[in-house]
C-alpha positions in Angstrom: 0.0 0.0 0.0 0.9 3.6 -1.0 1.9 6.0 1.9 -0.7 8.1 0.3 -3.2 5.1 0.0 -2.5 3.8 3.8 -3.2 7.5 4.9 -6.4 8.0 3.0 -7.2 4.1 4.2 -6.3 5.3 7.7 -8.5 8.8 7.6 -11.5 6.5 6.5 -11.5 4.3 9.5 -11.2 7.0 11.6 -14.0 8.8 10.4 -15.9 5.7 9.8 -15.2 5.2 14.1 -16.2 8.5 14.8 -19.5 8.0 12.9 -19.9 4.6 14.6 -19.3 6.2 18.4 -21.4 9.1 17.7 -24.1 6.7 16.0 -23.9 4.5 18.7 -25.3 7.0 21.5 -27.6 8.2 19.2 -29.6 4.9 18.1 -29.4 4.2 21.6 -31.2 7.0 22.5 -33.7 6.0 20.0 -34.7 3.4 21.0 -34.8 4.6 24.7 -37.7 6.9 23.0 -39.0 4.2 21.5 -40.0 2.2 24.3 -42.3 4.0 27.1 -41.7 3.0 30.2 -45.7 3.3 30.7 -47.1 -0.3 32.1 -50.7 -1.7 31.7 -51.4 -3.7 34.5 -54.9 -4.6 36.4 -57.4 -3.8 39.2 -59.3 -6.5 41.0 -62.4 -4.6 41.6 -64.8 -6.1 39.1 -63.4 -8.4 36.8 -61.5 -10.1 39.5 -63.5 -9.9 42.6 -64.3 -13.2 42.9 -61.1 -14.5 41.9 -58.9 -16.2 44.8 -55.0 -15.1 45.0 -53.8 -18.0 42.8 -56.1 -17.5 40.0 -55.4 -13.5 39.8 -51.9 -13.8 39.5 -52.3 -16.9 36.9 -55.2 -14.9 34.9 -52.8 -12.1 34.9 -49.5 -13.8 34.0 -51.5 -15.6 31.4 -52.7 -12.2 29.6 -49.2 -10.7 30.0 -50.2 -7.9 32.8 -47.4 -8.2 35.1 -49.1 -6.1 37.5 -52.1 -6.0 39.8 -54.0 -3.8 42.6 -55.2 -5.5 45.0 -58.7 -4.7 45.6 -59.5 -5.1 49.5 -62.3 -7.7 50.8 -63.0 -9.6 48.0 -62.8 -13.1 47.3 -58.6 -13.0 47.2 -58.5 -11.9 51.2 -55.4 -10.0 51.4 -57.1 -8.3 54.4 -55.2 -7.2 57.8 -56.1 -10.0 59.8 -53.3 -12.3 58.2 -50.9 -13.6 60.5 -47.2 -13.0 59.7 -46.9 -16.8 58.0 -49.9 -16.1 55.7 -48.4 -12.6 54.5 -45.0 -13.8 54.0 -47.3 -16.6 51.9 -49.0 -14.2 49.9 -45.4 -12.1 49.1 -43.9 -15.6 48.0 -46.8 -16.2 45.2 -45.5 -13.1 44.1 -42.2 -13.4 44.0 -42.3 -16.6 42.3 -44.5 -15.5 39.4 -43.7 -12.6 36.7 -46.7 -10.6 38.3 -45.8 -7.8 40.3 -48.0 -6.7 43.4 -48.5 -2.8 43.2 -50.7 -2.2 45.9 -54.1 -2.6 47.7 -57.3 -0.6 47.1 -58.8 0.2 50.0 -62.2 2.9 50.6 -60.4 4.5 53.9 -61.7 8.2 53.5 -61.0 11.1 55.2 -64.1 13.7 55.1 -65.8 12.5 58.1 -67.3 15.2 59.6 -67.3 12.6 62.6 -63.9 12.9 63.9 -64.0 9.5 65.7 -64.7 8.2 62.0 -62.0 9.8 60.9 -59.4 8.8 63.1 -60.9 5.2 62.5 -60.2 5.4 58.8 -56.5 6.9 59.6 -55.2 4.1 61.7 -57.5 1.9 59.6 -55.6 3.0 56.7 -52.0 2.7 58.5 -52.6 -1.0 58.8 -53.4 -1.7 55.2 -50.0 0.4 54.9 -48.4 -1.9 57.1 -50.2 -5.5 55.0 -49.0 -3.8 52.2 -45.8 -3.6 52.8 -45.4 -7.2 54.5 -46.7 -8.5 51.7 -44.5 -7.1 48.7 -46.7 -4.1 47.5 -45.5 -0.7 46.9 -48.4 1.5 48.5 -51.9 1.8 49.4 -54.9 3.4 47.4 -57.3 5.2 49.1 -60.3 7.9 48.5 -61.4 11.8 49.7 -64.2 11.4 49.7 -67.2 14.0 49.4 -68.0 17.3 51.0 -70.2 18.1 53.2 -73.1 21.6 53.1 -73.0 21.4 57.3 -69.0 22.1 57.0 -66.9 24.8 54.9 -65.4 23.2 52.0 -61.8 24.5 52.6 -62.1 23.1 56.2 -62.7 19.6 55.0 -60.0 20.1 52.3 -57.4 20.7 54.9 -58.9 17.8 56.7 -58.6 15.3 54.1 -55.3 16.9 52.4 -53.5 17.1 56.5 -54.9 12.9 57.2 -52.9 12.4 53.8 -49.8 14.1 55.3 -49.7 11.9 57.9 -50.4 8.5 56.1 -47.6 9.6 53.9 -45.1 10.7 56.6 -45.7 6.8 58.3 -46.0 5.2 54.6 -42.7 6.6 53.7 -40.8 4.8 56.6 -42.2 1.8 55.7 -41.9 2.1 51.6 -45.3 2.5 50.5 -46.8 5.8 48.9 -49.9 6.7 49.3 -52.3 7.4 46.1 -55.6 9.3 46.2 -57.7 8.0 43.9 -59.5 11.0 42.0 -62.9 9.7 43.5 -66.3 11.4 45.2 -69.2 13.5 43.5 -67.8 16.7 44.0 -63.8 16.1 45.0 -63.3 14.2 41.8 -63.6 17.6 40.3 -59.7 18.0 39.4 -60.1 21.4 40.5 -61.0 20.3 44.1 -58.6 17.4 43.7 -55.7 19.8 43.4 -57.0 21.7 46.4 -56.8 19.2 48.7 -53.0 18.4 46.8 -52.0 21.6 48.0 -52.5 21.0 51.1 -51.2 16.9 50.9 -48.1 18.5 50.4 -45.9 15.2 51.6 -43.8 14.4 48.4 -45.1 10.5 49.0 -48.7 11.8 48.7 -50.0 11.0 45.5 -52.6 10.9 43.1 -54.2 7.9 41.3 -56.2 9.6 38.3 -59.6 7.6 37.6 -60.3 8.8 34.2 -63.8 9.9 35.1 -66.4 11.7 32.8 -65.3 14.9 34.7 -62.1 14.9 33.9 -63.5 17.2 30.6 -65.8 19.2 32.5 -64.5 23.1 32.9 -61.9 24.1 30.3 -61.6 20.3 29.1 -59.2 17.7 29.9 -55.6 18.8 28.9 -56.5 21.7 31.3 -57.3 19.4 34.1 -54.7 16.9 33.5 -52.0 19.8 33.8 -53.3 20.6 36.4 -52.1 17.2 38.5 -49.4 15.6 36.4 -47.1 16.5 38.8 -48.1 14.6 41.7 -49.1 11.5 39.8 -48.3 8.1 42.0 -47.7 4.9 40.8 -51.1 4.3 39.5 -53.7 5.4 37.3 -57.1 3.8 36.7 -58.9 3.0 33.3 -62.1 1.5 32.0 -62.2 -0.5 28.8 -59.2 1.4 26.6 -61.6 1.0 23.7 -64.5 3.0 24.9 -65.2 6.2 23.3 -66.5 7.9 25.5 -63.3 8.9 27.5 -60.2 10.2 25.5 -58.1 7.3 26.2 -55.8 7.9 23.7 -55.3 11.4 24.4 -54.8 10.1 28.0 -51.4 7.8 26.9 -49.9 10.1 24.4 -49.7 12.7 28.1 -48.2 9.8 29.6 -45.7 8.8 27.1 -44.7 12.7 26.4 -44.6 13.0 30.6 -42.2 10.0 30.6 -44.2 8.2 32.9 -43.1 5.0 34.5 -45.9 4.1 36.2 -48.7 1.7 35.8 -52.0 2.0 34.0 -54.3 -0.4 35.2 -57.7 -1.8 34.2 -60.3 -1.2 36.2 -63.3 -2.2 34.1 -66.9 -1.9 34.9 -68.2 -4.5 31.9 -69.4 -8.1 32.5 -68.2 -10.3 30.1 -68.4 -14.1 30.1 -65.1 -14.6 29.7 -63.2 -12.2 31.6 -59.5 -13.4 30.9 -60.2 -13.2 26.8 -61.5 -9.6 27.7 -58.1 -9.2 29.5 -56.0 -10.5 26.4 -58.0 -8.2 24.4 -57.3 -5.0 26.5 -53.6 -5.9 26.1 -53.5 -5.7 22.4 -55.7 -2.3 23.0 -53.3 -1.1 25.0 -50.1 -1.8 23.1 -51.4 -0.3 19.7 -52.7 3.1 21.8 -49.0 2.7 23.0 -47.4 2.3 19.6 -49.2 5.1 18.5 -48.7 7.5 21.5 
């Protein structure tokens, strides 16, 4: 070889490595963006209330949905009065399946205007914290839940948003955050919702948005959802993904451009005969709305 040959042979490899190193990072980060980290996973509330703990996790390994809420008294009986060889029990069905335990749904509240109810519902709460945790779930769902025309409305939204405080100031110590599902006639307005935020100021208190038909109520739903995105938890809830009257779609694309990592889970309010086909439908739903988000 020419010394002028092996010096042009020599420039293009280098140039040609260059290429390849800055390539490298780049397709890389491609394909990082091409791949949300949003989840789908499932709620137990209808489809799989009467469903015990083996057949929930096998239904959802089954239907690839890797992930489940636990929804509380119903026919799986991951319930507080365990002992501590039952709940080590329930975390080992877990761990030895690809289906990931999320978190319970319970219906502690926090408007009481009875404040003996109230601090029942708050220690009530604390041990679903505490099965959740022993168990292998990541936190606890729970609810506002309404307001009340005998009390002012910002006294019950510091009430609810300071019980929040505290479940999230004992969840944190124990790893479990605490989600407020987006729930009650007048405090799922997201307005309200992030009133009661405000005060819930504990970076572990979260919300679980419940894609309700009042999510588009005032100035729509990108409005609302702006409005919240920053404390989203772990969880979000979602009907059938092929409805149209919610905009589902709309919903993921937020997600995927928010870089959420969470889990979207299916909280459906249908019937159907065969629930676990349903549940290997709303897979394929989901991954197309995902593909296209």
């Amino acid at each position: 070889m020419s010394l002028i040959d092996r010096k042009t042979f020599l420039k293009d490899i280098s140039l040609m490595a260059g290429a390849s190193l800055l390539a490298g990072p780049a397709f890389a980060a491609e394909a990082t963006r091409a791949k949300p980290a949003v989840k789908l996973g499932f709620v137990t509330y209808l489809w799989g209330k009467d469903w015990d703990l083996p057949t929930v996790i096998k239904n959802c390994a089954d239907t690839g949905i890797h992930g489940v809420e636990l929804r509380v008294e119903h026919a799986h009986n991951v319930m507080p009065n365990l002992n501590a060889a039952q709940r080590l029990e329930v975390k080992k069905r877990f761990a030895d399946s690809p289906v990931q335990l999320i978190g319970l749904g319970t219906n502690q509240q926090f408007d009481y205007v009875d404040q003996g109810k109230l601090n029942e519902s708050i220690e009530r709460a604390k041990e679903f914290i505490r099965l959740s945790a022993d168990v292998g779930g990541t936190g606890v769902k729970v609810k506002p839940n309404a307001l009340h025309k005998e009390v002012p409305v910002e006294k019950t939204i510091n009430q609810i948003g300071e019980s929040l405080n505290e479940l999230a100031r004992y969840g944190a110590e124990l790893g479990q955050q605490i989600r407020l599902e987006v729930h009650g006639e007048e405090t799922q307005e997201l307005p309200m919702t992030k009133r009661i935020m405000d005060v819930a100021n504990h970076p572990n208190a979260t919300i679980c948005w419940n894609c309700n038909p009042q999510d588009l109520n005032g100035k729509g739903f990108q409005y609302n959802f702006d409005l919240v995105k920053n404390r989203f938890g772990a969880t979000c809830h979602v009907r059938e993904l092929d409805r149209t009257d919610y905009p589902y779609q709309q919903l993921l694309n937020n997600m995927v451009k928010m870089k959420y990592n969470g889990w979207v889970l299916l909280e459906c309010h249908t019937d159907p005969a065969d629930k676990v086909a349903s549940m290997k439908e709303q897979r394929a739903v989901f991954d197309r709305m995902i593909a296209r988000a």
